[in-house]
Each structure stands twice: as C-alpha cells, then as structure tokens.
C-alpha positions in Angstrom: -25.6 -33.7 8.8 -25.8 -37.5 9.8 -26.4 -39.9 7.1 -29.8 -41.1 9.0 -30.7 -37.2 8.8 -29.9 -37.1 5.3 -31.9 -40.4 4.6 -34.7 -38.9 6.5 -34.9 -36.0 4.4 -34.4 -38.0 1.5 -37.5 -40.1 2.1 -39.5 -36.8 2.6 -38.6 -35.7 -0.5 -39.4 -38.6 -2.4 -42.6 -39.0 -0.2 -43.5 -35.1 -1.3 -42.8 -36.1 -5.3 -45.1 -39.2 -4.9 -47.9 -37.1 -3.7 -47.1 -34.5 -5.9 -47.6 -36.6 -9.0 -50.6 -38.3 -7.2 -52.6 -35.0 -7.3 -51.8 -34.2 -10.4 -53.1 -37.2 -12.1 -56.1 -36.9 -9.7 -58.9 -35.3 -11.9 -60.6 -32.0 -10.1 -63.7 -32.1 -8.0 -65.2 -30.2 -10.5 -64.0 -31.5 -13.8 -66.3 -31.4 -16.8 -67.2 -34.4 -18.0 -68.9 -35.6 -21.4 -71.8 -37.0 -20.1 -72.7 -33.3 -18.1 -72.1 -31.6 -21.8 -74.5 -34.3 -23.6 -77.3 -33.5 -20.8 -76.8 -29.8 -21.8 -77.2 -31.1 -25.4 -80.4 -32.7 -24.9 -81.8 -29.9 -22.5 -80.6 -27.6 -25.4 -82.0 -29.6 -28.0 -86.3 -30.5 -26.1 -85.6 -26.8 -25.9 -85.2 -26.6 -29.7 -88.5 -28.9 -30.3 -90.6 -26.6 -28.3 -89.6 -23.9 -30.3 -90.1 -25.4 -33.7 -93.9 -26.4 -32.2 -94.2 -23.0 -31.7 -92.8 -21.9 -34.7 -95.6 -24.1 -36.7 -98.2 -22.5 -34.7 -96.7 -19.0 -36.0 -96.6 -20.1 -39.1 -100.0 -21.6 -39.0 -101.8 -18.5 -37.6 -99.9 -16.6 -40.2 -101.5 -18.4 -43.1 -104.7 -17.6 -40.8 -104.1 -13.8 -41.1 -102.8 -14.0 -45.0 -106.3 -15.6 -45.4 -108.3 -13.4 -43.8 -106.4 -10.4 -45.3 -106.8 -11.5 -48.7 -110.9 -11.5 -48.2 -110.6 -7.9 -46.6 -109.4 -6.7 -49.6 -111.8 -8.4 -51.5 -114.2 -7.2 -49.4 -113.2 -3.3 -49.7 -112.7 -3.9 -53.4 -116.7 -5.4 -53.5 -117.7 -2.3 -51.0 -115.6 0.3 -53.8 -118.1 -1.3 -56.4 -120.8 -0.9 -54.4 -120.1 3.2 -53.4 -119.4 3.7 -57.1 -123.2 1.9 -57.6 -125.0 3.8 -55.3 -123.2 7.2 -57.1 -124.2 6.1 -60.2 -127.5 5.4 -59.3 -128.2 8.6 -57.2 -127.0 10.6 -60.3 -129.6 8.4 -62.5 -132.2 9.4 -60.1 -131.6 13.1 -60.0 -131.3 12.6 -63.7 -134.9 11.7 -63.8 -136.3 13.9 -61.1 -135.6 16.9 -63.5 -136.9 14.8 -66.4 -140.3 14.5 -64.6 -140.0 17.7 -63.2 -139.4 19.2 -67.0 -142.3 16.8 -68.2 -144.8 17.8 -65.3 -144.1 21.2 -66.2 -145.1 20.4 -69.9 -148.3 18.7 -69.1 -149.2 21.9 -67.1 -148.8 23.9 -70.2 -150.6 21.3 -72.4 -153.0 21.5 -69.7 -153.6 25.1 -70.0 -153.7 24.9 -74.0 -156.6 22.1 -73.7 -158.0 24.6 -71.3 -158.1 27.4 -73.5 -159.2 26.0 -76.7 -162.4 24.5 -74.8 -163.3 27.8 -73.4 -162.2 29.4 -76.8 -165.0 26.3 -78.5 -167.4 27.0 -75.8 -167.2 30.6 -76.2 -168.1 30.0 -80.1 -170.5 27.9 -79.3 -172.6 30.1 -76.8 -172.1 33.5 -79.1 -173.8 31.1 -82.0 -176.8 30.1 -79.5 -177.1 33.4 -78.0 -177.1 35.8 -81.4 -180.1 35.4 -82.8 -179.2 36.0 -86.3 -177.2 33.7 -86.7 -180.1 30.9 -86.9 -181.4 28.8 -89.7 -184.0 30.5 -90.5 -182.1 33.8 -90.7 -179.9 31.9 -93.0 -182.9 30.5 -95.2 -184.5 34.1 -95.0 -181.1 36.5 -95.4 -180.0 34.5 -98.3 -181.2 34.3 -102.0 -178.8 31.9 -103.2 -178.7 28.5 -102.7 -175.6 27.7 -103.3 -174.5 31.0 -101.2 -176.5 28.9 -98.2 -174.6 25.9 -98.9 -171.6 27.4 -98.7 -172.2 29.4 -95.0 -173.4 26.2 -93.5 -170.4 24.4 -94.9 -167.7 26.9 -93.6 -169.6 27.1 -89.9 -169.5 23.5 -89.9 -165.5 23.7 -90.9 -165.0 25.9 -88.0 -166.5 24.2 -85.6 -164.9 20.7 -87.1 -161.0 22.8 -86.9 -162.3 23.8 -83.1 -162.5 19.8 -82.3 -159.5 18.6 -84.3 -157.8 21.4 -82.6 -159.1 20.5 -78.8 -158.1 16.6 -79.7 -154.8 17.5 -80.3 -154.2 19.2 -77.2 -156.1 16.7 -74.9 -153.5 13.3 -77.0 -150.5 15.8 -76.5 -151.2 16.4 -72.5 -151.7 12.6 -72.5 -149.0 11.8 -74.2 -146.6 13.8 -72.1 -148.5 12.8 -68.8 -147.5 8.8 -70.4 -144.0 9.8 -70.5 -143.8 11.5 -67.1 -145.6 8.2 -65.7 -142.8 6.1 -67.4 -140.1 8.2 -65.8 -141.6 8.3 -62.7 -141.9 3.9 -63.1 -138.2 4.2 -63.6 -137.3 6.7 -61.0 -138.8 4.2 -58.3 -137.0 1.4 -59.5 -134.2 3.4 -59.6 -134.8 4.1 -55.7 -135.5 0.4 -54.9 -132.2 -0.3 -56.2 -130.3 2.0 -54.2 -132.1 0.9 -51.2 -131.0 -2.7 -51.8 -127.3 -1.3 -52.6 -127.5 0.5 -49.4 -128.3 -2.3 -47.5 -125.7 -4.4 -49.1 -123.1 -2.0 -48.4 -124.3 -1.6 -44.5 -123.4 -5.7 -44.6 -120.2 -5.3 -46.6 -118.9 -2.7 -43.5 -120.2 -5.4 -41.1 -117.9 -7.9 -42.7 -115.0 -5.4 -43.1 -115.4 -4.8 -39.7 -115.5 -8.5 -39.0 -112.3 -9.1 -41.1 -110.0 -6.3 -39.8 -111.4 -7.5 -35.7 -110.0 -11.2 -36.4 -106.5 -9.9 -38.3 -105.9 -8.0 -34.8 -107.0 -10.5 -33.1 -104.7 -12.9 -35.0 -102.3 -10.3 -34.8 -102.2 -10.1 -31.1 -101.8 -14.4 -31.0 -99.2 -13.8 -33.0 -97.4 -11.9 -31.2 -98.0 -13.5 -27.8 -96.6 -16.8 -29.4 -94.1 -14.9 -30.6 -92.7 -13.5 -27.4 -92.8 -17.3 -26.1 -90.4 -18.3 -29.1 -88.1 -15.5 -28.2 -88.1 -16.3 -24.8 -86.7 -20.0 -25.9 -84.8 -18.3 -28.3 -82.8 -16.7 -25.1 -82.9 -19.7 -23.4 -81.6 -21.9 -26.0 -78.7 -19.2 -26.5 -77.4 -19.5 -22.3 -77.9 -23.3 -22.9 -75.5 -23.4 -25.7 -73.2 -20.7 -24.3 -72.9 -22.7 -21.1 -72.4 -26.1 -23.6 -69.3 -24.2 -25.5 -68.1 -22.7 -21.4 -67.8 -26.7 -20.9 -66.8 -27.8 -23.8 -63.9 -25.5 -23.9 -63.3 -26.4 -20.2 -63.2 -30.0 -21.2 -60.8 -29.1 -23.7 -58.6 -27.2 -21.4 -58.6 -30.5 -19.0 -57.7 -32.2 -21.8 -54.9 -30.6 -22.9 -53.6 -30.1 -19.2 -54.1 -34.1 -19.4 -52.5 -34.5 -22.2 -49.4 -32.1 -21.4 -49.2 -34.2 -18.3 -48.9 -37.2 -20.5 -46.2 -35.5 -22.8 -43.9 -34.5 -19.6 -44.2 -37.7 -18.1 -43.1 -39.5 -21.0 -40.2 -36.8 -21.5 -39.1 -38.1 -18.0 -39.8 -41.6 -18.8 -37.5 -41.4 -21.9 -34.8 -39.0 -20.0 -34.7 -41.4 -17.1 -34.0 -44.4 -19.8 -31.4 -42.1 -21.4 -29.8 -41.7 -18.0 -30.3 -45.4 -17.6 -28.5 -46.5 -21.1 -25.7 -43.7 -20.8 -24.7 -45.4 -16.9 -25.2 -48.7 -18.1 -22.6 -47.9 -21.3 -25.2 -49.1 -23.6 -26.3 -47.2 -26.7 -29.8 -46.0 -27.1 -30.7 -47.9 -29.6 -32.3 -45.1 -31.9 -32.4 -46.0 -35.4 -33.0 -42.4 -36.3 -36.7 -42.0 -35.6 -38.4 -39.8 -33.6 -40.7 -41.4 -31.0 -44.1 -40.7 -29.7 -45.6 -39.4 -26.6 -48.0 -42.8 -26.6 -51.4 -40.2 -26.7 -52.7 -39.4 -30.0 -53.9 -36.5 -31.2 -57.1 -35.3 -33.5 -55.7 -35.2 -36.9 -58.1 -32.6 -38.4 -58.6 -29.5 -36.5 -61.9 -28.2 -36.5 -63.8 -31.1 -38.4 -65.4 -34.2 -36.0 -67.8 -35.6 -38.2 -67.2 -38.8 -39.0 -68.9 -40.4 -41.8 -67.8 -44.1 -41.7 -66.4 -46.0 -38.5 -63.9 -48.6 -38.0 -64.8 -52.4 -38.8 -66.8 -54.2 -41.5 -68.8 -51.5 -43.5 -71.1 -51.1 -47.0 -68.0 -49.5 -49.4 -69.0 -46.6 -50.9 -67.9 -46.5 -54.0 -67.7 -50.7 -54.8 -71.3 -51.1 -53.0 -70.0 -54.5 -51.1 -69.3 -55.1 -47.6 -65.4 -54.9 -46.9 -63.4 -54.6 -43.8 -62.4 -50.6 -43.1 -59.2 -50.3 -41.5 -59.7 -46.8 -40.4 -61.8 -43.7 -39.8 -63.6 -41.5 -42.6 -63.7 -37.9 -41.5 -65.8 -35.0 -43.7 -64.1 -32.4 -44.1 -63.1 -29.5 -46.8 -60.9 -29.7 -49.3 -57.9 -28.0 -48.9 -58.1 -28.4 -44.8 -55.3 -28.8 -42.5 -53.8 -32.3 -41.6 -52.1 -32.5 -39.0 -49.6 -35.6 -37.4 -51.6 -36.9 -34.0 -48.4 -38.1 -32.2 -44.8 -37.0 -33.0 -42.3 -39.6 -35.1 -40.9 -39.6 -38.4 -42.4 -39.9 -41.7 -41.6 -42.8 -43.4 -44.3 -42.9 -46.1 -45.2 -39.7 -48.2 -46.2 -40.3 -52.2 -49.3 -41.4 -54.0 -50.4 -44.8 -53.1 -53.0 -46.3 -55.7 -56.6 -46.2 -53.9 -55.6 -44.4 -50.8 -54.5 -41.3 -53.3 -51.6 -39.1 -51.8 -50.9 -40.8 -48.4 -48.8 -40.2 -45.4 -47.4 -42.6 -43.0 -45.4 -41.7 -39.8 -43.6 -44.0 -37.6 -44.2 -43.4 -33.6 -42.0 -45.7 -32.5 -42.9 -48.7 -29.6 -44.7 -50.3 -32.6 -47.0 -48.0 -33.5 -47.8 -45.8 -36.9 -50.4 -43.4 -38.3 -51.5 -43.2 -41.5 -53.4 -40.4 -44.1 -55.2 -41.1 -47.2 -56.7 -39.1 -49.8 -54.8 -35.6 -49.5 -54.7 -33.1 -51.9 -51.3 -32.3 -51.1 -47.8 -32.7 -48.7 -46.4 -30.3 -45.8 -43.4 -32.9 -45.1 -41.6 -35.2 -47.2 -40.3 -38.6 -46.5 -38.0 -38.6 -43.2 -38.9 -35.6 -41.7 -39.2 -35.7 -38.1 -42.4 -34.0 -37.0 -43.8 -33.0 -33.9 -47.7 -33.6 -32.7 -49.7 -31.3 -33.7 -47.6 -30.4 -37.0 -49.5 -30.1 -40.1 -48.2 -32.5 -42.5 -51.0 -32.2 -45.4 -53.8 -30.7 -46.4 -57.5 -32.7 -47.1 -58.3 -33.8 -50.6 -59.9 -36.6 -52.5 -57.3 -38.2 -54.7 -56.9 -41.9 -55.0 -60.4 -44.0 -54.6 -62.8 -41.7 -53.1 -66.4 -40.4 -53.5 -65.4 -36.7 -52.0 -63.1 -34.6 -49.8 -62.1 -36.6 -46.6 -59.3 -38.2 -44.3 -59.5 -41.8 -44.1 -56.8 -41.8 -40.4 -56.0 -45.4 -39.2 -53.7 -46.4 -36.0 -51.6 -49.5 -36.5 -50.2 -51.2 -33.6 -47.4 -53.8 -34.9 -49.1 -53.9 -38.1 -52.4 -54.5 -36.8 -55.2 -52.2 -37.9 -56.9 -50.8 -34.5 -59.7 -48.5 -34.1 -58.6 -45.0 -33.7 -61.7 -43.3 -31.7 -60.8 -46.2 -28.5 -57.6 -46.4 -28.9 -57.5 -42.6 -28.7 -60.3 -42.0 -27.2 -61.8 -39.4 -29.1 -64.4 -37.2 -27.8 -67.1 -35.0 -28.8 -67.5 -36.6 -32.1 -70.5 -37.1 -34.3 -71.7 -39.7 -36.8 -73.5 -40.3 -40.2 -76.4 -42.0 -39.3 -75.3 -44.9 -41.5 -71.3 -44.7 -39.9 
C-alpha cells in the first residue's frame, strides 16, 4: 500500500471519528425536554383544580344529605310519638265505651226500679180508691177510739210518704247515673276529636317522611354522578403523571447518557494530555489531587427542594439581609451526601457556623463545599469519585433545621451552583 493510499484511508478514518462524535453530541429528534415535562405539569395540575371544584361540590351535597337525614329521623322519631298517641288514645276510648256501656246498662236497671215502685205506688193508690172500706167515713164509723183513728190515718199517711221518698230515690239515682254516662260520653268524643287530629297529623308526618327519604335519593344519585366525574379525573390525572414520571425518567436517562459522554470525553481529553506530557518529557504536574470531570453532579439524591437560593437573601436565623454564597437544600436528617464531581478532599472537620463541613478540590480551579452534616463518609485526603457519598445531612453548626448548604467556587469565587450546573427539575420555597 502506497503512502497516498494510506493517507487516503487515513483521512477517512479521521473523517468517520469526526462524524461519529458529531452525532453523538447531537441531541435525538425526540429528546425530552423540561419545558414538554412542565406542560404535562400544568395539564396535570388544571386537572387537579377541576377535581378539587368537584370535590367541594361532593362535599357540599353531602352536608345537603347529612341535613336532610338528620330531620328524617326527627321526623320518624315525631311520627313514633304520634303512633304511640293515637294507641294510647284508642285504648282511652275503648276504655270509656265500656264505661258508658256499663253505665247505660245501669240507668236501664235504675230505670226499671223507678218503673216498678210507681206501678207498685199506683197500685196502692188505686186499691185505696177502689175498696170501699177503706174511706173516712168507714174509719170515723169502724173506730171508737180517737186516738186509735189518729194513729191509722198517721200510719197510711207514712206509707204513702215511704212510697214517695222511695220513688225520689230511684228517679235522683237513674239521673245521677244518666249524668255520669253523659260526662263519659263528653269525654269519649273528645277523646275521638283528638285522634282524628292525631291521624291527620300523622298522614302529614308520612308526607314529609316521604318528602325527606325522595330528596336523600335524589341527593344520593347527584352524588354519585359527581362522583363518577371525580374518578374519571382521578384516572386521568393518574396517566398524566405516569406519562410525567415516563419523561422525567427519560430525561434523566438523556442526562446521564449526556453526562457519561462528558465523563469519556474528558477521560480522553486528560489521556491525550498524558500522552502529550509523557512525549514531550515533561511531568504531569499532579500535585496529588484527583481532578474533575468539569460537570457537577446533584449532591443529595432524592431531595430537590431548595429552600433558599444563591445571592443576597433575609438570614434565617440573624433576620438581616446578608450575601448567601450557596444553595439551601431541605432534606432529612441522616440523608445521603454525596461529592458532585470527583477530586480530593481537602477540608473535612467542624467549621464554626457551617457545622461539620466538607470541602473537595476538583482541580482547574474549582471546589465544592458541604455544610451542616451530621456526620463524615471520607476524611481529609481521600480521593473520591462523583457520585460517592462523603456525608450524611444534619444540622450542626448555625442552622434552623436539617439541610445542605452546597456552594461551587471557581478560583475562590462563590458561583451559583443551579447555572453553573445546571440543575433541573428543581423546586423552590416561595420566599427562596
């Protein structure tokens, strides 16, 4: 093979490498992006706000149908009162039906009594008329004492006088009784009125039972048609947030193909320098650190709230504005830190207001640093890899609860972490 041959082919081949690395640092027609994510959000989210209208509406129609149930049962309680009434008062009136009966049966024998002493007085009366000696004069003539006269007229007049008294009493004792039937018979009808009107105000009570247990379906059925509309956005906020975690975790995976890119690329950057030094003779200059990939990491898995932001902010704890070199990330105590870029620690002990603190040295000028852990994973020197957990969250030194306050210094100069980074997905206190 010719030397233009082989400078042919090699031109190819560097041609094909160029285009290689060009298409992998292309992004893919179909890469997720944040902003298609927060649209899911928001879609997810109006979706949410119909569903808490519709919750109130629930909630309000419930109250509706607590309401109206609670004057059903007052109702039936008032109608169980009512049945218990008209018992009463039916018993009251058979009651007096036999009293009447009992004293209507009495004034019929009182009756008969009257009747039989005035035909027994009569009787007397006519045999007296009708037997002619039994006259004065038969008296006067039949008699030779006067005081023996005296004495017949007085016991005639005796008998007749006992035949009166006798009659009277009968005719006040069928009166009497006839009173006391009339009285029960007074209270009888009353008696009747009042179960009438108890009647009559138990036919309404049923009408507004009735009433009462027609508007609790009724409210029964609203329910549950707004009900199946709630479940329905129930189902459709669940897709919308299943597609949101299918992209976010898509996202992700670009990331981390991204950021793999990054690291291997950088691998070859510092190999080919390597190369470089060791045909130039030259040293390579290490001091014993271990340098970064230039990308930075999250430094606390699984927590991306942040609750105060880089740049001048309200402190906390002293209540006046000072500059805040860093981020302030919410997290639980005991939680993983981990180092966002490898290097080499070259800070790790307690450090007055920043409480047990971590700093690790990436080399090209830049460092991380870690406030406020509860405890160490690494100690001072250790070379540590991105990725590597090198503490653990707490809330020593000057803080008002479990955090990590992460900064990113660039030559000594403070820079914000979430642009330098460029931090995604993230979310903020409303005051950060």
């Amino acid at each position: 093979m010719n030397k233009k041959t082989q400078s042919i082919l090699a031109t190819i081949l560097v041609i094909l490498m160029i285009l290689s690395l060009l298409f992998a640092l292309i992004p893919s027609v179909h890469a997720v992006t944040q902003e298609e994510i927060d649209r899911l959000k928001e879609k997810r989210d109006e979706i949410a706000a119909e569903k808490a209208k519709k919750q109130a509406v629930v909630d309000e129609l419930e109250e509706k149908r607590a309401s109206v149930l609670e004057l059903k049962h007052a109702l039936d309680e008032r109608n169980q009162y009512t049945r218990q009434q008209i018992e009463l008062t039916l018993e009251q009136i058979e009651l007096y039906s036999q009293m009447i009966q009992q004293k209507a049966d009495e004034v019929e024998v009182a009756r008969a009594l009257e009747e039989q002493q005035l035909e027994r007085y009569r009787t007397r009366v006519r045999a007296m008329e009708e037997n002619g000696d039994f006259d004065f004069l038969a008296l006067l003539l039949n008699t030779t004492d006067l005081g023996e006269l005296l004495t017949t007229i007085d016991d005639i007049g005796e008998i007749m006088e006992s035949d009166r008294q006798l009659e009277d009493n009968y005719i006040a004792a069928r009166e009497n009784t006839e009173r006391i039937k009339a009285e029960y018979e007074a209270v009888k009808a009353d008696l009747e009125t009042r179960q009438g009107a108890l009647w009559e105000e138990k036919l309404e009570l049923d009408r507004q039972i009735q009433d009462a247990t027609t508007r609790i379906n009724e409210l029964i059925e609203e329910i549950q048609l707004w009900q199946e509309q709630i479940d329905e956005l129930d189902e459709q906020q669940e897709a919308q947030q299943a597609e949101i975690d299918a992209l976010v975790a898509e996202l992700e995976r670009e990331r981390a193909e991204a950021e793999e890119r990054r690291r291997r690329e950088e691998e070859e950057r510092r190999r080919q320098q390597q190369q470089q030094q060791q045909q130039g003779g030259g040293q390579s200059g290490s001091s014993g650190t271990t340098a970064g990939s230039g990308s930075f990491g999250w430094p606390c898995p699984g927590w991306y709230y942040i609750t105060s932001k880089f740049g001048n902010r309200l402190h906390p704890v002293y209540q006046t504005w000072k500059y805040h070199s860093g981020i302030d990330i919410a997290a639980n105590s005991g939680s993983a830190v981990v180092a966002s870029d490898s290097g080499t620690v070259v800070f790790c002990d307690y450090n007055g207001g920043a409480g047990n603190m971590i700093t690790i040295d990436h080399g090209n000028g830049y460092c991380t640093l870690y406030f406020h852990l509860s405890g160490f994973a690494v100690s001072n020197g250790d070379a540590v890899s991105k990725g590597q957990t090198i503490g653990y969250v707490g809330s020593t030194g000057v803080s008002t609860g479990p955090h990590l306050h992460f900064e990113i210094r660039y030559n000594g100069t403070c820079i914000d972490p979430v642009e330098t980074a460029g931090f995604s997905g993230l979310s903020y206190a409303e005051d950060a």
